[in-house]
N, C-alpha and C positions, 0 to 999 in steps of 0.2 A: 217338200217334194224331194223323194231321194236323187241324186248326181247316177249317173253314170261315168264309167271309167271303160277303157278296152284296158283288158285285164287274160295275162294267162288264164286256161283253163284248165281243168283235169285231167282232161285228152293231152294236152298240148305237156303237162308235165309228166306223164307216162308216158310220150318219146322222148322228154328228155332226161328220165330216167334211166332210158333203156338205152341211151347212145353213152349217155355217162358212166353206166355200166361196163359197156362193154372197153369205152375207154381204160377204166381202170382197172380191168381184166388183161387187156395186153401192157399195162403197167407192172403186175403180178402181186398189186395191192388192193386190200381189202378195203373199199371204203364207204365214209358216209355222206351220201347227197341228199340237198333239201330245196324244193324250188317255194318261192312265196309267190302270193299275186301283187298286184299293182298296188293294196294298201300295205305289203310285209306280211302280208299273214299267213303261215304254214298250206300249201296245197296237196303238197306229197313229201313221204320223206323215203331213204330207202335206207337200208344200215345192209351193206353183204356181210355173209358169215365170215367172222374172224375180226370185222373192223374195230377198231380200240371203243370201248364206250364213252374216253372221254371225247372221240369225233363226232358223237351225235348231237352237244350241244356246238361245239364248234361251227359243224356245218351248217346250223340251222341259224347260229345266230350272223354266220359268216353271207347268206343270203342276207336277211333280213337287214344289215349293216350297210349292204348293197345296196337294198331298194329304199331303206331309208336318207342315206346321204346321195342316193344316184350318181355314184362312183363304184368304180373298183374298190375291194378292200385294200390292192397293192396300193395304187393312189393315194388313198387313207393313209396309209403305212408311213407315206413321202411326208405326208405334210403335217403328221401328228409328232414328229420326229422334235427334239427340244430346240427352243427357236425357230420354230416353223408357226405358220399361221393355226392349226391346229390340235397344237400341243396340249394334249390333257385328254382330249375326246372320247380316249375310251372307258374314261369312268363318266360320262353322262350315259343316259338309258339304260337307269338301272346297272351298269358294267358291263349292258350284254353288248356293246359296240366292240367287234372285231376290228386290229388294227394290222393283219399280215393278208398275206394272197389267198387265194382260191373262192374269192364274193362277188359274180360279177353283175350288174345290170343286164337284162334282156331286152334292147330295144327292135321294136317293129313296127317301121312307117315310120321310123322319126321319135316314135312315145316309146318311154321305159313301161313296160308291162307286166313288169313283178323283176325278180333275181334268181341266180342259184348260187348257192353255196354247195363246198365237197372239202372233205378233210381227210387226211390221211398219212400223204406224202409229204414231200417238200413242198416248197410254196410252189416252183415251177411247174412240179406234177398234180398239185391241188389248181393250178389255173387252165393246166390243157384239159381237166377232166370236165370242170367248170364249161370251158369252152366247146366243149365236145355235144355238151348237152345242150348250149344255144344254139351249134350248129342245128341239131336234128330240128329246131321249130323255124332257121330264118326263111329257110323257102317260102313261109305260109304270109309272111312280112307282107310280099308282093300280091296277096288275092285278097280281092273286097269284099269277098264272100267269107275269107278268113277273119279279117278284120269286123264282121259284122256278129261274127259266131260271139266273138269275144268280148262284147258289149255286156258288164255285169253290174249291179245296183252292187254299190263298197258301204258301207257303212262307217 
């Protein structure tokens, strides 16, 4: 019998596309965002005009890196560092594990329910964008009725 997950949704990554957006528009950088759900896997991506193409796999794998280790990728950063407890990690999964900023976890009620990744800028500017775009969905955090929308069969 299939698991249930509460899991971003579709809806819920098309606000945080559009706040992420707009973040990186009063940034005056073009960039690329990508939200996963609760198993890593692609929900929405968005590339604006001009963004670098090498930030389209960045972004996506800079999520994904997110909601597979349920950390920040800055975090990652810290501890993949030589002599650190996770030294080496970004060559497991295939190489796509990101090991700089802008991947963060989206928790709501406590459960991580997917990630977003954004690439662009700097690492500080790839984290406020990040973070721009879980702002738009944390309101939803606090309603049962949100939490119930979210209820998806992951495979």
């Amino acid at each position: 019998m299939p698991q249930t997950y509460t899991s971003l949704t579709l809806e819920d990554a098309k606000l945080m596309l559009s706040a992420a957006e707009a973040k990186a528009a009063s940034l005056g950088i073009p960039y690329c965002i990508a939200v996963v759900d609760a198993g890593g896997h692609l929900v929405a991506f968005l590339r604006q005009n001009g963004a670098l193409i090498g930030s389209i796999d960045l972004a996506i794998d800079k999520a994904a890196t997110a909601r597979i280790f349920d950390k920040t990728t800055s975090d990652l950063a810290t501890l993949a560092q030589s002599g650190k407890p996770l030294f080496g990690i970004q060559e497991s999964n295939a190489g796509k594990v990101i090991i700089f900023g802008g991947g963060v976890p989206v928790v709501l009620n406590g459960i991580i329910v997917g990630a977003v990744g954004a690439s662009a800028g700097t690492v500080e500017q790839d984290i406020a964008v990040a973070e721009a775009a879980i702002t738009a969905v944390g309101h939803l955090g606090d309603s049962a009725d949100a939490s119930r929308s979210r209820r998806t069969k992951l495979r």
